[in-house]
N, CA and C atoms as a LAMMPS dump frame, in Angstrom:
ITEM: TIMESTEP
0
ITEM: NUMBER OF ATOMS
627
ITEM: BOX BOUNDS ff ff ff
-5.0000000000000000e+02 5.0000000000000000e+02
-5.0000000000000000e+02 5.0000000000000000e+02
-5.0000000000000000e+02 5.0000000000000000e+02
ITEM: ATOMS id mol type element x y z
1 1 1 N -360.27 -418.441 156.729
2 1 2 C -360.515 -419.059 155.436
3 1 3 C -360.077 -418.114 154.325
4 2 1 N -359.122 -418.747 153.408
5 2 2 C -358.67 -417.772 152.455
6 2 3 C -359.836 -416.972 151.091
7 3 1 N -360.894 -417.537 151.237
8 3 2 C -361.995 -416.988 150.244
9 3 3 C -362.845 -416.285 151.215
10 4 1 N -363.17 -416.427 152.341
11 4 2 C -363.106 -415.16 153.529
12 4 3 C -362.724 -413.875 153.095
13 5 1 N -361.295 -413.83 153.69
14 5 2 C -360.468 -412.91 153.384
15 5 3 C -359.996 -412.384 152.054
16 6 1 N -360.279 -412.795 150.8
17 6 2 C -360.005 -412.613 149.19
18 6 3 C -361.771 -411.842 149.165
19 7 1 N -362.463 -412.44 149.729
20 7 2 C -363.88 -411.875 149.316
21 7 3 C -364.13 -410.155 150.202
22 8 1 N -363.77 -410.308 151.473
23 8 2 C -363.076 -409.282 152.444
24 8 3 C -362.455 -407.841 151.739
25 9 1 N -361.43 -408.739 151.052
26 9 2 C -360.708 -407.517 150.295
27 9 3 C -360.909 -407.238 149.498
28 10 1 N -361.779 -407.683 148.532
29 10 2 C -362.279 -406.972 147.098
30 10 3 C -363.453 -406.405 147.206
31 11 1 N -364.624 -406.472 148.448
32 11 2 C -365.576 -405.584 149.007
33 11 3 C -364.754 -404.154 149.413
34 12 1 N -363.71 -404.532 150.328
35 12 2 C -363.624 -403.307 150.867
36 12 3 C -362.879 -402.49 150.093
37 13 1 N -361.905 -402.978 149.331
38 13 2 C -361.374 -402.147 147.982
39 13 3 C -362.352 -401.923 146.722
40 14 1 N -363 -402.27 146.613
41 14 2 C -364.743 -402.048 145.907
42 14 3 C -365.386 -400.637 146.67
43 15 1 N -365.672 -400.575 147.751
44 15 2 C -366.218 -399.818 148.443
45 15 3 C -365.301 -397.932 148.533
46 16 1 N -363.886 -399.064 148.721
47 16 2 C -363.007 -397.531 149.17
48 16 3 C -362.315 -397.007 147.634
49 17 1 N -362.616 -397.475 146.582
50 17 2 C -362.298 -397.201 145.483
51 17 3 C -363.47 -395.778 145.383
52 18 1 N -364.819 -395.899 145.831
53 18 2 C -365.95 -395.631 145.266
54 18 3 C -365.687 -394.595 146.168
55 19 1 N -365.7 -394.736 147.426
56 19 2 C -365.896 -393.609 148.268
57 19 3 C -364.396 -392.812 148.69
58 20 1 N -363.536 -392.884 147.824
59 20 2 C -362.141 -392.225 147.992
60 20 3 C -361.454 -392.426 149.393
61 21 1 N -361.531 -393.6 149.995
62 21 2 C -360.786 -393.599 151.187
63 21 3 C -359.282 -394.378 151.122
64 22 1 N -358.74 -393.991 151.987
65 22 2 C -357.233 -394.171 152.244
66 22 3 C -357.48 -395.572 152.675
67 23 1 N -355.881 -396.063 152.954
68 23 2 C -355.721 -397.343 153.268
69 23 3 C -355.871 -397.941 154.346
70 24 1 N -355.719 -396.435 155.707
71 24 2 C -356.327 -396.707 156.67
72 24 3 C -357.639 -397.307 157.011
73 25 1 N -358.496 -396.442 156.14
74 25 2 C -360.138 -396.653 156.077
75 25 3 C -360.413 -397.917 155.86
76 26 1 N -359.59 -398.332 154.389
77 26 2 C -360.059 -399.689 153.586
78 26 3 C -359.756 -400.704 154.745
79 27 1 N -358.308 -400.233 155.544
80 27 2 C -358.181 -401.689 156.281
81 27 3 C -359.615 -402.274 157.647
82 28 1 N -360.052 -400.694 157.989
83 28 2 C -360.847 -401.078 158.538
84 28 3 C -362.144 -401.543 158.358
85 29 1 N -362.469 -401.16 156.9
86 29 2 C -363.501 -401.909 156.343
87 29 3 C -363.476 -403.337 156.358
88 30 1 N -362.274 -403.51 155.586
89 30 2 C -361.4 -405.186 155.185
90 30 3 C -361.438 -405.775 156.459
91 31 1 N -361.278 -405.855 158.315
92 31 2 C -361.593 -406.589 159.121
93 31 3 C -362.89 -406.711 159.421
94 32 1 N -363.96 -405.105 158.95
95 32 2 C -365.254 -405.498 159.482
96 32 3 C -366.317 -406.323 158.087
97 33 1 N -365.495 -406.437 156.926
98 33 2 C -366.341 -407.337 155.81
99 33 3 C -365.67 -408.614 156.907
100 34 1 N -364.741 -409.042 156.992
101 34 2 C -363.777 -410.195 157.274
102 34 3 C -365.066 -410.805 158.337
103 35 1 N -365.13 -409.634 159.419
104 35 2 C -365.987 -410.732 161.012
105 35 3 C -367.471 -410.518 160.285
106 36 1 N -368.188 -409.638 159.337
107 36 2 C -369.173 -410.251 158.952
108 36 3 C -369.319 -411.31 158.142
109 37 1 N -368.757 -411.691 157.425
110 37 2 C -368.817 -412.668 156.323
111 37 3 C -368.52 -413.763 156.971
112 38 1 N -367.795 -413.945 157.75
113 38 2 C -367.035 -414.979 159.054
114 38 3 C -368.4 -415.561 159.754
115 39 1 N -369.064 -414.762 160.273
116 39 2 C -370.132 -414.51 161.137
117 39 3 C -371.562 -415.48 160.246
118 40 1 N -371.693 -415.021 159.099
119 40 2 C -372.589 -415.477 158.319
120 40 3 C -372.153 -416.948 157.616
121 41 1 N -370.435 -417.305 157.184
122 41 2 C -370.784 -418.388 156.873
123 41 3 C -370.683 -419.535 157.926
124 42 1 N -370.318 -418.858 159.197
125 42 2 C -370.778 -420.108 160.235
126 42 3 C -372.276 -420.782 160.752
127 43 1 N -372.523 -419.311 160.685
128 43 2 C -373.939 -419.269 160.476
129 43 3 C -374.704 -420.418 160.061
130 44 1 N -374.259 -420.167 158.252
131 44 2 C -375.122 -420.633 157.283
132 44 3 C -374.558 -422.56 157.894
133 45 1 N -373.026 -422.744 158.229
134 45 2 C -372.859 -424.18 158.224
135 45 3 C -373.597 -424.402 159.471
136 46 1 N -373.92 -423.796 160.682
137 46 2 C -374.789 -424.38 161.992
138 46 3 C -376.243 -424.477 161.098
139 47 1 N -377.165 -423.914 160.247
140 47 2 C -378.3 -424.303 159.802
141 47 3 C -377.984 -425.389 159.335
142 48 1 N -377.075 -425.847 158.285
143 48 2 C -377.034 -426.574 157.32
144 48 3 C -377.039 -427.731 157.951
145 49 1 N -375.923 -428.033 158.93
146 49 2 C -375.332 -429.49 159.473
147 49 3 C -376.618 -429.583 160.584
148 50 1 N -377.158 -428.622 161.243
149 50 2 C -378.247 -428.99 162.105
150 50 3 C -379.519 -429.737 161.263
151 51 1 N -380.196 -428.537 160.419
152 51 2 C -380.994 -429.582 159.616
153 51 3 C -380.65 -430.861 159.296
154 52 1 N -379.311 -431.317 158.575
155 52 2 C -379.432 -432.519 158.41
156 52 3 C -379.227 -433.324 159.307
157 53 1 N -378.799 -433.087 160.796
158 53 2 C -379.435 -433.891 161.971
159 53 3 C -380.619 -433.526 162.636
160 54 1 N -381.542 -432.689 161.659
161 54 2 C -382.855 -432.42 162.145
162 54 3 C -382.514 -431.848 163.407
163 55 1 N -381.977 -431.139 163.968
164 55 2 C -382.119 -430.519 165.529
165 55 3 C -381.443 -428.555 165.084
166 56 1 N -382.265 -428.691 164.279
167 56 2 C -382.472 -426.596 163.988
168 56 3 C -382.591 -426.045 165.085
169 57 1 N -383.759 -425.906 165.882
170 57 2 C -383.931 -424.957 166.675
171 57 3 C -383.398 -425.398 167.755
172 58 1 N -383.036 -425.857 168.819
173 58 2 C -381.941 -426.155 169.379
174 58 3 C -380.748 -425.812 169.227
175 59 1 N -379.888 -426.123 168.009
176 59 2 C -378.969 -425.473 167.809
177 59 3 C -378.956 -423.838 167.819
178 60 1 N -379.685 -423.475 166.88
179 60 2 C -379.735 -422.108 166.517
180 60 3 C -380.104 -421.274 167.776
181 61 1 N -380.748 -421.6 168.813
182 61 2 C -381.093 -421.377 170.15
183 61 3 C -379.562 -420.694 170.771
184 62 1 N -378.972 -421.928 170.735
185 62 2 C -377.838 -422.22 171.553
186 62 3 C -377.094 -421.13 170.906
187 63 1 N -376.388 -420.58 169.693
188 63 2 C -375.763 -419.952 169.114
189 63 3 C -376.053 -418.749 169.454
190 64 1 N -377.741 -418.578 168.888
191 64 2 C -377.971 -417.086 169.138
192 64 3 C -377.625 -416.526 170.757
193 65 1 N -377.841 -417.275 171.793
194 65 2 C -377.708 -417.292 173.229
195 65 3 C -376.435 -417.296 173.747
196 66 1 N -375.51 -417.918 172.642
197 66 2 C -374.109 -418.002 172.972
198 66 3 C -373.211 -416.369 172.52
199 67 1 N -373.99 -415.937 171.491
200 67 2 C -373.604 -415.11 170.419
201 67 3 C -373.638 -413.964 171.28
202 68 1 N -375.104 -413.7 171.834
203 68 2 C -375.614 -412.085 172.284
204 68 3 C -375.295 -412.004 173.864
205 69 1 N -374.473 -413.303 174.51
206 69 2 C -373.968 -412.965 175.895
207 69 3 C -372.603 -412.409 175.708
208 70 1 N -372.009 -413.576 174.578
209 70 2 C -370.116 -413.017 174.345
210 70 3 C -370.133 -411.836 173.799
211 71 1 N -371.431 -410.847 173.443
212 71 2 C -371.119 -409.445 173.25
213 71 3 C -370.482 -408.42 174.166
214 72 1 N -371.043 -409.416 175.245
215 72 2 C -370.828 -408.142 176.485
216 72 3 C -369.77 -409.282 177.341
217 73 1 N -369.835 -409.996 177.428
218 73 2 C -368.747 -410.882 178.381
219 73 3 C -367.59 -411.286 177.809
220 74 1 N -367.257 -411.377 176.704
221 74 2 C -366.301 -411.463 175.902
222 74 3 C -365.794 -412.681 175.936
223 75 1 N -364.991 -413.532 176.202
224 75 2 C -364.292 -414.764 176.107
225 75 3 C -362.986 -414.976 175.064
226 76 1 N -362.447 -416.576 175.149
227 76 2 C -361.169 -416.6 174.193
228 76 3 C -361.555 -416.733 172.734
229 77 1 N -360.852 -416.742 172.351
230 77 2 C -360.807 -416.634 170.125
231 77 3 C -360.247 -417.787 169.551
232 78 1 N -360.281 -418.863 168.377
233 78 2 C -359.221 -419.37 168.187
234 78 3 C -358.127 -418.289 167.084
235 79 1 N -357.469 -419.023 166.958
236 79 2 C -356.633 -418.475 165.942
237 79 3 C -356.796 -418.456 164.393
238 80 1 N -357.659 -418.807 163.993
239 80 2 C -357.662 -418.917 162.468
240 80 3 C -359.566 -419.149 162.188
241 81 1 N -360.054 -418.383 161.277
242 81 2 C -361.312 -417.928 161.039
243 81 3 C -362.114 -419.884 160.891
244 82 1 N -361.155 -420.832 160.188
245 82 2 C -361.337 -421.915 159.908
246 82 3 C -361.854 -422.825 161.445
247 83 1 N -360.744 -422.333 162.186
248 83 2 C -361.036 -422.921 163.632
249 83 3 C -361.623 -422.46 164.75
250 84 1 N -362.57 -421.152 164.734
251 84 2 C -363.254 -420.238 164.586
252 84 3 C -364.772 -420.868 164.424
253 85 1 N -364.414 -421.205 163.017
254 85 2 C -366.075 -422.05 162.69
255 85 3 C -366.364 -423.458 163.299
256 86 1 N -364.916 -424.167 163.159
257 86 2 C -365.322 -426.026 163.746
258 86 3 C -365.718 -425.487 165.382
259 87 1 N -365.162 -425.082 166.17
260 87 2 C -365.661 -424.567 167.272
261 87 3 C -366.825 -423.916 167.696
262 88 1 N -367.926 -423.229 166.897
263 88 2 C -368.665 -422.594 167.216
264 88 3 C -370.114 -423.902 166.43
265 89 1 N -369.118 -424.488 165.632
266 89 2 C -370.06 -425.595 165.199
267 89 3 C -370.322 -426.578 165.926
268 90 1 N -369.302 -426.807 166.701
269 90 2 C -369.151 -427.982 167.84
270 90 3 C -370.151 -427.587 169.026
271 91 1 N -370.084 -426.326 169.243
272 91 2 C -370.395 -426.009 170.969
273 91 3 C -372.271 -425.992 170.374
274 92 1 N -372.452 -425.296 169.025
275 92 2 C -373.894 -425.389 169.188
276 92 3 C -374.627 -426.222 167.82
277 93 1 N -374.075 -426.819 167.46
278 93 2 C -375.014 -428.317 166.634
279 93 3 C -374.711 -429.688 167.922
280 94 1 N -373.496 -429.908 168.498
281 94 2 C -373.533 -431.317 169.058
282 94 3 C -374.357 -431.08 170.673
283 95 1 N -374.593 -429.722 171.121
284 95 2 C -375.307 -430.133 172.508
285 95 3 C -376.765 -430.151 171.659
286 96 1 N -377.262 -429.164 170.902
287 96 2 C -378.385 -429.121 170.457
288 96 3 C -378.761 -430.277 169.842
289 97 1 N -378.574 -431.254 168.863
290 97 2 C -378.751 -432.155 168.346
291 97 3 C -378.871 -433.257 170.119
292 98 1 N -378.03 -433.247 171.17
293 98 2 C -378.223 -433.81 172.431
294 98 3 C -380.087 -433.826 172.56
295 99 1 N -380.008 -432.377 173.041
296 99 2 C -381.289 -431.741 173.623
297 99 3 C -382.761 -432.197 172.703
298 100 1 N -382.309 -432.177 171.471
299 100 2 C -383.446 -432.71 170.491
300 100 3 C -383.089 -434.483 170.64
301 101 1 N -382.773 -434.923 171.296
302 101 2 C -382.53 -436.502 170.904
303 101 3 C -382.646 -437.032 172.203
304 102 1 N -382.028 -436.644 172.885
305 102 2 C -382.176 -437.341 174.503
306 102 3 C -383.104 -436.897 175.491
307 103 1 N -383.944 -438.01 175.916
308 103 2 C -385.184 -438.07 176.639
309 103 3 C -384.35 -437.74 177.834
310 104 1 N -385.393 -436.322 178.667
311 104 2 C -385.195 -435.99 179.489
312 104 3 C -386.405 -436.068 180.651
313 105 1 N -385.969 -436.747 181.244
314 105 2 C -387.636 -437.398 182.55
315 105 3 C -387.308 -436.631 183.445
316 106 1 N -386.51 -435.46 183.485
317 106 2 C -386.553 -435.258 185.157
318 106 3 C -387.559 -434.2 185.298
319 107 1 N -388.215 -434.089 186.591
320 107 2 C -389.623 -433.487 187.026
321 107 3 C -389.356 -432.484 186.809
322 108 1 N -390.41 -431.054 186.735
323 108 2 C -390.228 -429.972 186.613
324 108 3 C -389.799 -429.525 187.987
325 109 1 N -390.008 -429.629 188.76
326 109 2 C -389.189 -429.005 189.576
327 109 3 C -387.689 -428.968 189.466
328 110 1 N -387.637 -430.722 189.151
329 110 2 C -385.685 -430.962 189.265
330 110 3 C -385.478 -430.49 188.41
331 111 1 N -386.054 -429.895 187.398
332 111 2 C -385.534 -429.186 185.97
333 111 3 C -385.214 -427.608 186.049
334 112 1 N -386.231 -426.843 186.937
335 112 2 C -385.987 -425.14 187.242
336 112 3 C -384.739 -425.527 188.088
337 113 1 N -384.968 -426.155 189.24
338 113 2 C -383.863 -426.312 190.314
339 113 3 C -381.83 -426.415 189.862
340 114 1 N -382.271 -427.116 188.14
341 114 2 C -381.157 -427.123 187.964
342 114 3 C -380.675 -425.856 186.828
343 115 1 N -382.012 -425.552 186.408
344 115 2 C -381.5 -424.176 185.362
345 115 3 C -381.411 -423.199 186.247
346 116 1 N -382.117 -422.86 187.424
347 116 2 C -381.786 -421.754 188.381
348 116 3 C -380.085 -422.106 188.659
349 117 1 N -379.52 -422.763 188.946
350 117 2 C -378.188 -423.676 189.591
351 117 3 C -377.272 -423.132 188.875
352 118 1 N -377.406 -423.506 187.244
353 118 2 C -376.947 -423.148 186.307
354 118 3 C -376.782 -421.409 186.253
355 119 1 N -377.753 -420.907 185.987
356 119 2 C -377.338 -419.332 186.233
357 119 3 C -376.667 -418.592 186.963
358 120 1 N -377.071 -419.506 188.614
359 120 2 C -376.286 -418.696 189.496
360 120 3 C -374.799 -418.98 189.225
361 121 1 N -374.271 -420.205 189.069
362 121 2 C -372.913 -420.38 188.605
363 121 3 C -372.56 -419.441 187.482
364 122 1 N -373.431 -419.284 186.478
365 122 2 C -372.797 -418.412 185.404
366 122 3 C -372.954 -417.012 186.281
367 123 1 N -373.737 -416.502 187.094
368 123 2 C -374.216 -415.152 187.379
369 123 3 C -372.484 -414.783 188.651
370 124 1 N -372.207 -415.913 188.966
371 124 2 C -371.136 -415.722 189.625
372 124 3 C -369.356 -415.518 188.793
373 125 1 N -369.948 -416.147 187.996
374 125 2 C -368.62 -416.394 186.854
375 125 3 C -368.724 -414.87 186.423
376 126 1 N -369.736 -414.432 186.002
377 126 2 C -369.767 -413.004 185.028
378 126 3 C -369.119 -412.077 186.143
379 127 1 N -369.78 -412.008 187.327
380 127 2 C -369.056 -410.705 188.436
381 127 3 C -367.818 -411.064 188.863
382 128 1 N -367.077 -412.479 188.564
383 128 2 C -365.43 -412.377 188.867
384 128 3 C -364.528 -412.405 187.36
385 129 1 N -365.09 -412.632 186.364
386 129 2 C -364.462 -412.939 185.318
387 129 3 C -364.531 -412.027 184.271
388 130 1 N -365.984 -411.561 183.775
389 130 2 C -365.975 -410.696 183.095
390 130 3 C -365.559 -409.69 183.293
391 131 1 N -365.736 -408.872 181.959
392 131 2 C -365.314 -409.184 180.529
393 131 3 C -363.918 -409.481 180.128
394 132 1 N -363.978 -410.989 179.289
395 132 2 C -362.61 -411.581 178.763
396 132 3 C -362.103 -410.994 178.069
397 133 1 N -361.318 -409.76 177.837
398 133 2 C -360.461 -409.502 176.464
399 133 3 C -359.638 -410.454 175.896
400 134 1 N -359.418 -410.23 174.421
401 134 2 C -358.735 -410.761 173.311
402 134 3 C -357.115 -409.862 173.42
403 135 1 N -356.206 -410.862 172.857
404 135 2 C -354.767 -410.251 172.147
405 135 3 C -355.001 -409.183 171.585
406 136 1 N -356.567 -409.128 170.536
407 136 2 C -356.98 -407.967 169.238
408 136 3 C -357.548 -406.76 170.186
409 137 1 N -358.293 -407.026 171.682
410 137 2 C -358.965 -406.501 172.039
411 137 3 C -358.594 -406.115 173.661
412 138 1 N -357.834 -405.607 174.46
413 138 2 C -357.942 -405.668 175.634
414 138 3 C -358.813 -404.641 176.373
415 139 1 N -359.152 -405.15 177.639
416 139 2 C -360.196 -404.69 178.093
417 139 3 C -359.405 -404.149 179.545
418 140 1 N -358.835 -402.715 179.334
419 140 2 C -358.03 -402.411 181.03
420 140 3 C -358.875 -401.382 181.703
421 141 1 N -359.041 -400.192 180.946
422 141 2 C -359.774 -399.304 181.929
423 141 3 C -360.644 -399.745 182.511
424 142 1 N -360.585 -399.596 183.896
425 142 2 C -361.517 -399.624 185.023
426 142 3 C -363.241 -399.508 184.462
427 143 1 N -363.361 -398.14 184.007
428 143 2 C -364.738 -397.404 184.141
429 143 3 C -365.201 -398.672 182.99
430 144 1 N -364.223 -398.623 181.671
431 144 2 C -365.255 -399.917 180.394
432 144 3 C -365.087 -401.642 181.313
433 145 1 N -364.434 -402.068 182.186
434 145 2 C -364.501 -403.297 182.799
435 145 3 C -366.039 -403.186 183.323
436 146 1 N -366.048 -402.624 184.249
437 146 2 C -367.447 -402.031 185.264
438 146 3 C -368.583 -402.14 183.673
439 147 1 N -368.595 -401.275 182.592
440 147 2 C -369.395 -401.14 181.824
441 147 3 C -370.172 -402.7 181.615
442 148 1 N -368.865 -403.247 180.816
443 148 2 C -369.417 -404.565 180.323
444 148 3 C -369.423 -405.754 181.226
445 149 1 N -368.919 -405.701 182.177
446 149 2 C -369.153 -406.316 183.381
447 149 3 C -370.944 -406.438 183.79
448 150 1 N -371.189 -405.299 184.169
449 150 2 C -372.693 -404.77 184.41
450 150 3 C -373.627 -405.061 182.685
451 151 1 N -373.227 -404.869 182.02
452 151 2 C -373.896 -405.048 180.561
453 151 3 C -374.273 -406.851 180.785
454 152 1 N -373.147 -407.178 180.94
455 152 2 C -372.716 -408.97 180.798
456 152 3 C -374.264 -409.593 181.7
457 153 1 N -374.127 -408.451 182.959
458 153 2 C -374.776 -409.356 184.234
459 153 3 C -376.596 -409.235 183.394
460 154 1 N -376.564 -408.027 183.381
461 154 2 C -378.011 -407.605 182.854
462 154 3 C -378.68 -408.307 181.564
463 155 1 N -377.319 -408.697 180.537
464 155 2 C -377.831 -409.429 179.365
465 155 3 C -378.061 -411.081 179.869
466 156 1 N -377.585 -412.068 181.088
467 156 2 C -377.681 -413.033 181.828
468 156 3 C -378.592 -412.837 182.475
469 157 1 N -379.607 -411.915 183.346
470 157 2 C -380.542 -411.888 183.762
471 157 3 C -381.538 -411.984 182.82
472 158 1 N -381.911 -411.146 181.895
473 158 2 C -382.618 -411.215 180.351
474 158 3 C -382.494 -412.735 179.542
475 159 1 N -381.673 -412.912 179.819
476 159 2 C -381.743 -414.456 178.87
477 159 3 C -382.643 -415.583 180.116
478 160 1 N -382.081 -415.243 181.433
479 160 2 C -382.688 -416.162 182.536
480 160 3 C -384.251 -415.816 182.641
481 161 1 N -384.679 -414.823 182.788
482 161 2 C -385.937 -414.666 182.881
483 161 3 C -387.055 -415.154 180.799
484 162 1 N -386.043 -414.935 180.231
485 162 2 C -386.72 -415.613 179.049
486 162 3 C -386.455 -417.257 178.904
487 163 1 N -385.471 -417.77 179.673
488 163 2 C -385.447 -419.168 179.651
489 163 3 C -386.457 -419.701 180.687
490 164 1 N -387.028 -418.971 182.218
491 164 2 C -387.75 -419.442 182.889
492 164 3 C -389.386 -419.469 182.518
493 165 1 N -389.502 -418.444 181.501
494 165 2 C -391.097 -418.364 180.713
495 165 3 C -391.19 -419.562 179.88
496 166 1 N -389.768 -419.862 178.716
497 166 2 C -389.624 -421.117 178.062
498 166 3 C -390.25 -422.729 179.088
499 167 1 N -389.467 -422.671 180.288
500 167 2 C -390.011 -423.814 180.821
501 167 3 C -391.464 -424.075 180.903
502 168 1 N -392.578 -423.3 180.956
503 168 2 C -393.785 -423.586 181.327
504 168 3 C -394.365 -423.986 179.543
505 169 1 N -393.645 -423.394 178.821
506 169 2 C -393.934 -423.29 177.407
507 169 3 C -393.636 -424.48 176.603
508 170 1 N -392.254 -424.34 176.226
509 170 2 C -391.399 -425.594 175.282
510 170 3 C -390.09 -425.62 175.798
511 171 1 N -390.266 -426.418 177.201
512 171 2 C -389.018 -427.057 178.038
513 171 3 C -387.762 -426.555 176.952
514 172 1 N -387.47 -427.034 175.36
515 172 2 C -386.407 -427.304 174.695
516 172 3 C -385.908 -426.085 174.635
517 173 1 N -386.431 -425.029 174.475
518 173 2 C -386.048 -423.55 174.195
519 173 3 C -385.258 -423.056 175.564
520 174 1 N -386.029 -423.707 176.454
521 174 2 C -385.288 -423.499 177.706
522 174 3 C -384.136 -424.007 177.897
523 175 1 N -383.841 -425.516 177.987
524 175 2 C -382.854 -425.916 177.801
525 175 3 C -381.778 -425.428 177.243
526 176 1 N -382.035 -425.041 175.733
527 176 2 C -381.092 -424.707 174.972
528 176 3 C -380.425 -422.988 175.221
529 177 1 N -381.181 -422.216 175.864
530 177 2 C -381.09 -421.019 175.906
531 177 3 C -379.991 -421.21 177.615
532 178 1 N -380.491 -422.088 178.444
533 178 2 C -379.306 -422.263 179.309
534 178 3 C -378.066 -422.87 179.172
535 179 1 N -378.245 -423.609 178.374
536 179 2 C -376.796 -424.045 177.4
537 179 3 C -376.084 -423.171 177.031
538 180 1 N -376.853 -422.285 176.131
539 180 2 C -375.992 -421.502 175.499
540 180 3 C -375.189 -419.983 176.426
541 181 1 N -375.651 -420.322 177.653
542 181 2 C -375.48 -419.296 178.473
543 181 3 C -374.357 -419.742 179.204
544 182 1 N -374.148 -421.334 179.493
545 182 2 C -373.357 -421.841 180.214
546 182 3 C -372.124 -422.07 179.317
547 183 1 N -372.176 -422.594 178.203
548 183 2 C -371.418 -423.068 177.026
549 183 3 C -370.044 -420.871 177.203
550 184 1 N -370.929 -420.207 176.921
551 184 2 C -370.468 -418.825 176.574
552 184 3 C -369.62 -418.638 178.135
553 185 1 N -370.193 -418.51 179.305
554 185 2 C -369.466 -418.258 180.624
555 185 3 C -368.555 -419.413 180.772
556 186 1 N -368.08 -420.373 180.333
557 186 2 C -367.035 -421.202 180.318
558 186 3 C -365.861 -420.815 179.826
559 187 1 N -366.387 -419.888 178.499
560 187 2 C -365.653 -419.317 177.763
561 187 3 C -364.61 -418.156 178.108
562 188 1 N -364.98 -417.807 179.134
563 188 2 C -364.265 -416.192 180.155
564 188 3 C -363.683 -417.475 181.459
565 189 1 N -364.216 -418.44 181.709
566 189 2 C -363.541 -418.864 182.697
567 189 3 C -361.588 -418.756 182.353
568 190 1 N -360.89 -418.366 183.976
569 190 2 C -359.275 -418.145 183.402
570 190 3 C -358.722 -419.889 182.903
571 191 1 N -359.467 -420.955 183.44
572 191 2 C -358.741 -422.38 182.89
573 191 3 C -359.149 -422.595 181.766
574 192 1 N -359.939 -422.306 181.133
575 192 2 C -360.103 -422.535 179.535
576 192 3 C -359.582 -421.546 178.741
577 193 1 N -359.486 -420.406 179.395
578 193 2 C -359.058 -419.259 178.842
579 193 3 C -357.461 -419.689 178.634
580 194 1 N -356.874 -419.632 179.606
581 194 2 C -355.462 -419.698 179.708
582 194 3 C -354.961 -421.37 178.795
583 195 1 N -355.698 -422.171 178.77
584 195 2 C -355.632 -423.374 178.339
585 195 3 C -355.256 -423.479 176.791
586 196 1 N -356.419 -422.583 176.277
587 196 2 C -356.242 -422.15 175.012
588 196 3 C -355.199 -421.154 174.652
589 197 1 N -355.153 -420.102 174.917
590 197 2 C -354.024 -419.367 175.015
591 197 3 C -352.846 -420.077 174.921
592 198 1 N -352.4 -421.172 175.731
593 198 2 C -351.435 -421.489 175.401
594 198 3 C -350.673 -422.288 174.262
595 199 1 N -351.964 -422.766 173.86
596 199 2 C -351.916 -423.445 172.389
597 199 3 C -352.196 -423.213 171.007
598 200 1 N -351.938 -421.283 171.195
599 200 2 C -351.997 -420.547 169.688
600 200 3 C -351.423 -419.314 170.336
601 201 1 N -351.089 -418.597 169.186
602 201 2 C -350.351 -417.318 169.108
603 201 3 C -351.674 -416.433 169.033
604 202 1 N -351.204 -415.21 168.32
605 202 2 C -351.85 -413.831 168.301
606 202 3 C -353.244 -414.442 167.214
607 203 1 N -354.621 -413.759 167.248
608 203 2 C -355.342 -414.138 166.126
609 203 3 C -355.328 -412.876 165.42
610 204 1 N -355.742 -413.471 164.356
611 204 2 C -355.629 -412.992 163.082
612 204 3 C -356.819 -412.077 162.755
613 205 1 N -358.005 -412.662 163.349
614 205 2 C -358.977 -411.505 163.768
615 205 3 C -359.688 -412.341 164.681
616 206 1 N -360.624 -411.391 165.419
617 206 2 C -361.731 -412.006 166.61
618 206 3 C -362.712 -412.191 165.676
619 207 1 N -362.807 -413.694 166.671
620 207 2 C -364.744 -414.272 165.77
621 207 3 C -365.495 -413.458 167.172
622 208 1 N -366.559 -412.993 166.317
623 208 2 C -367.562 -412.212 166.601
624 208 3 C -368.622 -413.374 167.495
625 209 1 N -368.283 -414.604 166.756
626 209 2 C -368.915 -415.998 167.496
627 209 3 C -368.143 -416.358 168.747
């Protein structure tokens, strides 16, 4: 988004004016204002468009869950900060707004049976797939693969054992917290990966989403 990036660069030339840094410095300021500000106004549009389909926490579930696995598992990018946001808006207002709207009868058992199901598929995806590097970002040495590989598995166990306390609690939190776990390990899969890839060039920066 071009007021993104205009707002981007007059922080970080604001900043490196003040603190005497070179152009090197500023540029690296200028991508890390860029993925915060990026970060926050997707943010702000998943509150906005969720409230007005009333399904907030659900969504916001899903995001935050989607957000703090692709730290460590990484996945694909689109190409442009704009398409960046419709995407991260899509994956967590339209299942969440689902989860808040559609009556779900199946027994608690058939319900762990299928979020356990769910993990192990993602818990299998993370030890052959992870971590996805980016064009911006590649991920080759051995010893950092192993790192975030193992980071990936441990932050998927942590989300699973807080989605299985959710079930006895408020089913929805659960739900949504395995969504957002499944939604994110789709994301490192190589057919979506490569799928996308083939239908954009280099990005311009990585969404942090």
């Amino acid at each position: 988004m071009k007021i993104i990036q205009k707002i981007s660069f007059e922080s970080a030339k604001y900043i490196s004016q003040k603190l005497g840094h070179n152009n090197q410095k500023r540029a690296v300021l200028y991508f890390g204002f860029q993925g915060i500000y990026g970060d926050v106004s997707k943010l702000s549009i998943i509150i906005l468009v969720s409230l007005i389909l009333k399904s907030l926490l659900p969504s916001l579930i899903i995001a935050i869950t989607f957000a703090f696995l692709r730290k460590k598992a990484g996945g694909f990018h689109m190409k442009t900060e704009a398409g960046c946001t419709l995407f991260t808006l899509c994956i967590c207002v339209i299942p969440g707004t689902m989860i808040r709207y559609l009556s779900l009868k199946a027994s608690f058992t058939t319900a762990v049976f299928a979020i356990l199901a769910i993990y192990v598929f993602c818990f299998i995806c993370l030890l052959k797939y992870a971590p996805r590097g980016s064009k911006n970002r590649t991920i080759t040495d051995i010893y950092e693969i192993r790192e975030f590989k193992k980071k990936s598995v441990l932050s998927l166990i942590f989300l699973a054992i807080i989605c299985m306390i959710f079930v006895f609690l408020t089913p929805e939190v659960s739900i949504s917290i395995c969504v957002g776990c499944l939604l994110e390990v789709i994301t490192i899969t190589p057919f979506v990966c490569d799928f996308i890839e083939e239908k954009k060039t280099s990005n311009n920066i990585d969404c942090l989403f």
